[in-house]
C-alpha positions in Angstrom: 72.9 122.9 84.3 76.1 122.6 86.5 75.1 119.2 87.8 74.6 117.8 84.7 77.8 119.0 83.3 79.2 117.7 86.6 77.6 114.3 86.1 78.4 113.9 82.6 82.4 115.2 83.5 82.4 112.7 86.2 81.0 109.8 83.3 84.1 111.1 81.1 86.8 110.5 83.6 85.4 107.6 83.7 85.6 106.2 80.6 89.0 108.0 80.2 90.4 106.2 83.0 89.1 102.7 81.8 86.7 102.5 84.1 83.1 101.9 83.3 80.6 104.0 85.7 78.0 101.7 87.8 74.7 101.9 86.4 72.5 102.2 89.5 68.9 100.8 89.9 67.2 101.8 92.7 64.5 100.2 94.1 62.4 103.2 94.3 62.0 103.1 90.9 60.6 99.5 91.2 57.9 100.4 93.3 59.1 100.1 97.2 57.7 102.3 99.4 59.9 103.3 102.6 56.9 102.7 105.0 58.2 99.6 107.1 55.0 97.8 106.1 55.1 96.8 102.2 56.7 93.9 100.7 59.8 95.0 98.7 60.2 91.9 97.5 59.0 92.1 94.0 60.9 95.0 93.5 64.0 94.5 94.4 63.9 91.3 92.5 63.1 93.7 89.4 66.1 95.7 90.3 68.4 92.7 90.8 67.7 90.3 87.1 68.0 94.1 85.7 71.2 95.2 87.4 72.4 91.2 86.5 71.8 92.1 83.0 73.6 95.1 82.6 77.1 94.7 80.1 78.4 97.6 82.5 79.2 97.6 86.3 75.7 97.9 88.7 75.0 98.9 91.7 71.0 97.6 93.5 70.6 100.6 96.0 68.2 100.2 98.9 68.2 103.9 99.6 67.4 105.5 103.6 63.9 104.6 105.1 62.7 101.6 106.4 61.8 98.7 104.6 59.5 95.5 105.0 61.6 92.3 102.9 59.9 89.3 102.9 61.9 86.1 101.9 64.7 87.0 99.0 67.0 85.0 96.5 69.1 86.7 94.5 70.9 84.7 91.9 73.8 84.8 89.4 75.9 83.9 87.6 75.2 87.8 86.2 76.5 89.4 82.8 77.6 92.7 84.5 81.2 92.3 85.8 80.2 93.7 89.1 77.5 93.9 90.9 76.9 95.8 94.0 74.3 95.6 96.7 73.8 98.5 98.6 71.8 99.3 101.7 71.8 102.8 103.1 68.6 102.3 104.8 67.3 100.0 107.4 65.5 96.7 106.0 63.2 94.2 108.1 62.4 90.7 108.1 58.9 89.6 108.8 58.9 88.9 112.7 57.1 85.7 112.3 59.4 83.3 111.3 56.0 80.9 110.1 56.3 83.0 107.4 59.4 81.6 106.2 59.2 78.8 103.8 63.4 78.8 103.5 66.0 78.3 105.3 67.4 82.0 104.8 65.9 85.3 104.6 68.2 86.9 102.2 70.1 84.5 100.0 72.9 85.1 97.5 73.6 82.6 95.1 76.4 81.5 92.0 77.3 85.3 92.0 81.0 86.4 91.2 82.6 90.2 91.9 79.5 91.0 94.4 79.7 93.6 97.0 77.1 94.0 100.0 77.8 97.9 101.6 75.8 100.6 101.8 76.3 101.3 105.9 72.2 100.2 106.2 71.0 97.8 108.9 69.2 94.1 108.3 67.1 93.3 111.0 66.1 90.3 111.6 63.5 91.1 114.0 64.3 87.6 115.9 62.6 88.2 119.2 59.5 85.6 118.1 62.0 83.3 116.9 64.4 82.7 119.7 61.3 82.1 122.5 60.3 79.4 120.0 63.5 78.0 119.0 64.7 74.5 120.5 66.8 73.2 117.8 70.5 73.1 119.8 68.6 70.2 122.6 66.5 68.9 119.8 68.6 69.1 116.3 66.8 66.3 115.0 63.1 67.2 116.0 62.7 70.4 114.7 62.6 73.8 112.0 65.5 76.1 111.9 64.7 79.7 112.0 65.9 81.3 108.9 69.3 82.6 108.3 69.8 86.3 108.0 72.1 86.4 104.9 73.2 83.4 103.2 75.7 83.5 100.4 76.0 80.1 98.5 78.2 79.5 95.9 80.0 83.2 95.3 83.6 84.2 94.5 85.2 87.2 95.0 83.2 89.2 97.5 83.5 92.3 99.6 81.0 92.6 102.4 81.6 95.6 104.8 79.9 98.7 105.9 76.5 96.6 107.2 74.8 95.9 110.4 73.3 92.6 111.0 70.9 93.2 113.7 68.8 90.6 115.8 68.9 87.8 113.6 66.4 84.7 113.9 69.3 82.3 113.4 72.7 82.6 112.0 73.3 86.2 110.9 75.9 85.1 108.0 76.3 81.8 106.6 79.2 81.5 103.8 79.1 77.9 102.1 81.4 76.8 99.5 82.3 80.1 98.5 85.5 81.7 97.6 87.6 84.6 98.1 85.7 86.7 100.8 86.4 89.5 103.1 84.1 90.7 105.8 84.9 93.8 107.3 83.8 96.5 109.1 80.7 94.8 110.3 78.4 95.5 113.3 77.1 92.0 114.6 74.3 92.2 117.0 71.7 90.1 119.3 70.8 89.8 122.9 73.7 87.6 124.8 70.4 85.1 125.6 68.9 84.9 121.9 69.0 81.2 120.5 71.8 80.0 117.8 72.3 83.7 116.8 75.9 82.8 115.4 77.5 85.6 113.8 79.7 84.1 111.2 79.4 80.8 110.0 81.8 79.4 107.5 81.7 75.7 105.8 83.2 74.4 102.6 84.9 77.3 101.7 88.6 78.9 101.2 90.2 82.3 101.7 87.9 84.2 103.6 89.3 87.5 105.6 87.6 88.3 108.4 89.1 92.2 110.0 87.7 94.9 111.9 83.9 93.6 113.2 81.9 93.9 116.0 80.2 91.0 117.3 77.7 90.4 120.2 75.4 87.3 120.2 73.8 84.2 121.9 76.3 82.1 120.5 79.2 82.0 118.7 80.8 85.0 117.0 82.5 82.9 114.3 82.0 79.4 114.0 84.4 77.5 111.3 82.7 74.2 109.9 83.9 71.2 108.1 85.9 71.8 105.0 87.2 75.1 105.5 90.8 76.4 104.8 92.7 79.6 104.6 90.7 81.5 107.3 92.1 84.8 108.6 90.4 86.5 111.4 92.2 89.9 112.8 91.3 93.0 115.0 87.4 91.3 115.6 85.6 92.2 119.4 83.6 89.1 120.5 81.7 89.4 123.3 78.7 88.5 124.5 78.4 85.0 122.9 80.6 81.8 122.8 83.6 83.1 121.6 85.1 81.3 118.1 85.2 78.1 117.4 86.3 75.4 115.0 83.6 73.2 114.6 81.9 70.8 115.6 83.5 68.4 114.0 82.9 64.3 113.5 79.2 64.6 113.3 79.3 63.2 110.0 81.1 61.0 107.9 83.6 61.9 105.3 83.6 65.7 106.4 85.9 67.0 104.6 89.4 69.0 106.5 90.1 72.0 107.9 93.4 74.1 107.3 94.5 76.8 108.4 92.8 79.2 110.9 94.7 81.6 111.6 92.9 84.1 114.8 95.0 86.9 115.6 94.7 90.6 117.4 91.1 90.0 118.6 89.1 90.8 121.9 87.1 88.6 123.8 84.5 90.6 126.8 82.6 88.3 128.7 82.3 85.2 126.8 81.4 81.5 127.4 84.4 80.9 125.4 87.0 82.3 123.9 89.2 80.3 121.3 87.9 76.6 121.2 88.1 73.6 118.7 85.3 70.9 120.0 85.1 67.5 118.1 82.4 65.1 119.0 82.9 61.5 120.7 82.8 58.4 118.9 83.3 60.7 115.5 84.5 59.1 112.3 87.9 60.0 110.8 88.8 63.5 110.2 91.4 66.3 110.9 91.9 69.7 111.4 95.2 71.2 111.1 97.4 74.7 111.1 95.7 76.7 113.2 97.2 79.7 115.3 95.5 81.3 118.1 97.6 84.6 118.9 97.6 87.9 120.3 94.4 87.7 121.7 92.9 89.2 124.6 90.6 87.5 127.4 88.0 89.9 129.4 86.4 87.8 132.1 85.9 84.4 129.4 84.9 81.8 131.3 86.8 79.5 128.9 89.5 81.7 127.3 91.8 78.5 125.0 89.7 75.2 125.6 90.7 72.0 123.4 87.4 69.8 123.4 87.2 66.3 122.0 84.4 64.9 124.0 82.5 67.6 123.2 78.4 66.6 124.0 76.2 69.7 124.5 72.6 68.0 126.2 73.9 64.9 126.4 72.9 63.8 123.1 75.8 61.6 122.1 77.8 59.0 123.5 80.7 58.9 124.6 81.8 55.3 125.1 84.4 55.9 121.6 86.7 58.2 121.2 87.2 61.1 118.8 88.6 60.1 115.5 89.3 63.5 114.4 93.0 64.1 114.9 94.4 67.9 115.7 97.6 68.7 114.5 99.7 71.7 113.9 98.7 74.0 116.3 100.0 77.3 117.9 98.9 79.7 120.8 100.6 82.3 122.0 99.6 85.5 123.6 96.9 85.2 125.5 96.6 87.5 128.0 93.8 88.7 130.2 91.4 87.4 133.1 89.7 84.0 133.8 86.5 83.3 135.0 87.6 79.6 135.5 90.3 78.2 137.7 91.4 75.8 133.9 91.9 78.9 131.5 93.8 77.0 128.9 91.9 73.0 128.7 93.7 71.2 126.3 91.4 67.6 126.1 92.5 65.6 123.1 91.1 62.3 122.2 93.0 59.1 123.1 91.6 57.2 120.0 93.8 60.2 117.7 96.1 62.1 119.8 97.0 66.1 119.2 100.1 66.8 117.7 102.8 69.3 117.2 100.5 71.8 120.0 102.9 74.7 121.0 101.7 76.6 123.7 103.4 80.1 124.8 103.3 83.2 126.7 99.8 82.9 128.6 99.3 84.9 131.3 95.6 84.9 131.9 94.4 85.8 135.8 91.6 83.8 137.6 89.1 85.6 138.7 87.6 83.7 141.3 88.1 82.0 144.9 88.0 78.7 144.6 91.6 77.9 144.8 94.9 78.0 142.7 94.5 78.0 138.7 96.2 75.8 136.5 96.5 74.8 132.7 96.1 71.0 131.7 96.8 68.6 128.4 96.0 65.5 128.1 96.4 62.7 125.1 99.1 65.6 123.7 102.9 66.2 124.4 102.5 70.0 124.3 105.5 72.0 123.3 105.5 74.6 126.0 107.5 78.2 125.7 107.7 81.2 127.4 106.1 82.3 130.3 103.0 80.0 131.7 100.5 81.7 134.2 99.0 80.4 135.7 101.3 77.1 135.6 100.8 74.2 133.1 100.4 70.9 134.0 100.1 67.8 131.7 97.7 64.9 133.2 
C-alpha cells in the first residue's frame, strides 16, 4: 500500500509541477530474455513504435543482464515529446560481422528530444571484425564493418552515462544532426583494433562534446566535412590518433568547416594529438575558426601537426597541391612531452596558403636522442606569441 501511494504521490507532483511523468516500456515486457543468446530485436522494436506513440514523455528501458541485439533501426519523427533510451544493462552485437546486412548496428534516425543514458555497456564484440578489416589501405575494395551507434538526422539530443565497448568500426557516428551533447562517455578498444574511431561527426552543427574517456585504434574524434560549432572540453584521448579535422578534399564540393573549438583535454600516448590533414591535389574547400588550447601532450608522437599532403598508403598523388585553404586558427597551451624531435608541424599547401595561424605558449619536451627539437611552418606567416619550446622556425 505505501508504494502505491508513493507512486501515485510522486505522479501528482508531477502533474502539479507541469511536468508529465515518462511512461516507461521495458523490454521485458516485450519478450527479451537476459540470457546473452536471444535476439532482442523484435522486442525492442515493439517497445520503441510503442514508446514513439505515446502523447506523454517515454522512456525504452533495457534493464541489467546481458543481452544479444542483432541489427536495430529505430526511427522517428515520434509523437511523444521525449523519448528516452535507456540501457542499464550490458547489450551485444553479434560477433560476426557477416551478419550485418548495414552499415550500423544500432541506428537512430529523424528523432527530436532523444536521450541515450542508462549507465549500460554496448559491446560491439569487434575482435572478428578488426582481423578482417582492410578498408583504410583498400577504401575502394572493400565492406565496412558496421558502426556501433549511428544517429542520422536527430535534433536535440543528450547522450551520456554509456559505454561503447570494442566496436567493429566507428563507435559513434553523428550525421547531419543538430544540437548534441555527448558526455560522460567511456570509449573503448584495443590501441591495435582497425578504424575503431570514437567520435565521428559530418554535416552537422552544435555538438558538445565534455567529460569522456576515449581509448582506440584510431582516432578519438574525428570532425568531417561540413561541420560547424564543435566544442570539445575536459576529453582523455589516448591510445588512438588523437583528434582530427578531417580528411578533407577527398571530394568535390564538400561543404566547410567552422569552428572547432578543443580545449582542457589530455592526450596519453597517441599517434597524434591535435591534427587537421587535407589531401593533395584536393578540390576547393576550407576550414576555418578553429582553437587548439589548454591541452596536454603525454608522450604523442605528433602532439599539433598541420597536414596538407596528407597520403596514408600512398594512395593519392601528390603532384597538385591542396586546394583546401586553413584560415583562422589559434593554439595556445600546449604543454607536455614529445615523442618526436617536430612537436608542432605546421605544412600548409602552397596551391592555398594558411592564414591568420597564431601560435603561443608551447612548451612540449622531446623525449628522445636524436638531436635538438624544433617547431616548423611552411606556406604560412605564423603569428607567434609567448614562449616557444622547443624554438620555432619557419622554412
Amino acid at each position: 500500500m505505501d508504494l502505491k501511494w508513493n507512486q501515485w504521490a510522486l505522479s501528482a507532483l508531477f502533474l502539479l509541477a507541469g511536468v508529465a511523468e515518462a511512461t516507461v516500456f521495458n523490454v521485458k515486457n516485450y519478450g527479451a530474455h537476459p540470457d546473452g543468446k536471444t535476439d532482442i530485436r523484435k522486442a525492442l522494436i515493439s517497445a520503441w513504435n510503442d514508446s514513439c506513440e505515446s502523447i506523454q514523455p517515454s522512456t525504452v528501458l533495457i534493464p541489467k543482464g546481458t543481452y544479444l541485439l542483432g541489427p536495430v533501426v529505430l526511427k522517428g519523427p515520434c509523437k511523444t515529446p521525449s523519448i528516452e533510451f535507456q540501457v542499464q544493462g550490458l547489450v551485444q552485437a553479434p560477433p560476426d560481422p557477416a551478419s550485418f546486412k548495414t552499415d550500423g548496428w544500432i541506428g537512430f534516425q529523424y528523432i527530436d528530444g532523444l536521450t541515450v543514458s542508462g549507465g549500460g555497456t554496448f559491446d560491439g564484440q569487434g575482435h572478428k571484425a578488426w582481423t578482417i578489416n582492410n578498408c583504410a589501405a583498400n577504401p575502394h575494395n572493400c565492406r565496412m564493418p558496421p558502426i556501433s551507434l549511428r544517429f542520422d538526422f536527430v535534433n536535440n539530443t543528450m547522450i551520456r552515462d554509456i559505454t561503447s565497448l570494442n566496436s567493429k568500426n566507428f563507435h559513434i557516428n553523428i550525421f547531419q544532426s543538430n544540437d548534441l551533447t555527448l558526455k560522460n562517455l567511456n570509449i573503448l578498444a584495443p590501441g591495435d583494433s582497425a578504424n575503431t574511431d570514437g567520435i565521428h561527426i559530418g554535416d552537422s552543427a552544435r555538438i558538445h562534446i565534455t567529460d569522456i574517456v576515449i581509448a582506440t585504434g584510431d582516432d578519438c574524434i574525428s570532425i568531417g566535412p561540413g561541420t560547424r560549432n564543435v566544442n570539445v572540453t575536459r576529453v582523455i584521448c589516448g591510445p588512438g590518433h588523437g583528434i582530427s579535422i578531417g580528411s578533407l578534399g577527398m571530394y568535390k564540393g564538400e561543404a566547410e568547416v567552422n569552428g572547432v573549438f578543443v580545449k582542457n583535454s589530455t592526450f596519453i600516448n597517441t599517434q597524434n594529438g591535435v591534427r587537421i590533414k587535407t589531401w593533395p591535389s584536393s578540390p576547393v574547400g576550407t576550414a576555418s575558426n578553429i582553437v587548439f588550447e589548454d591541452l596536454i601532450m603525454n608522450n604523442v608522437f605528433n602532439p599539433v601537426i598541420l597536414d596538407q599532403e596528407y597520403c596514408p598508403h600512398l594512395k593519392c598523388t601528390k603532384h597538385n597541391p591542396s586546394l583546401v585553404k586553413l584560415s583562422n586558427i589559434t593554439i595556445n597551451k600546449i604543454r607536455g612531452t614529445s615523442l618526436s624531435q617536430l612537436p608542432v608541424l605546421i605544412a600548409c599547401s602552397r596551391g592555398a596558403p594558411c592564414e591568420n595561424v597564431k601560435i603561443g605558449n608551447i612548451n612540449l619536451k622531446y623525449n628522445g636522442t636524436e638531436g635538438p627539437a624544433q617547431s616548423t611552418s611552411s606556406n604560412v606567416k605564423p603569428i607567434l606569441f609567448g614562449q616557444q619550446i622547443p624554438p620555432f622556425i619557419n622554412i
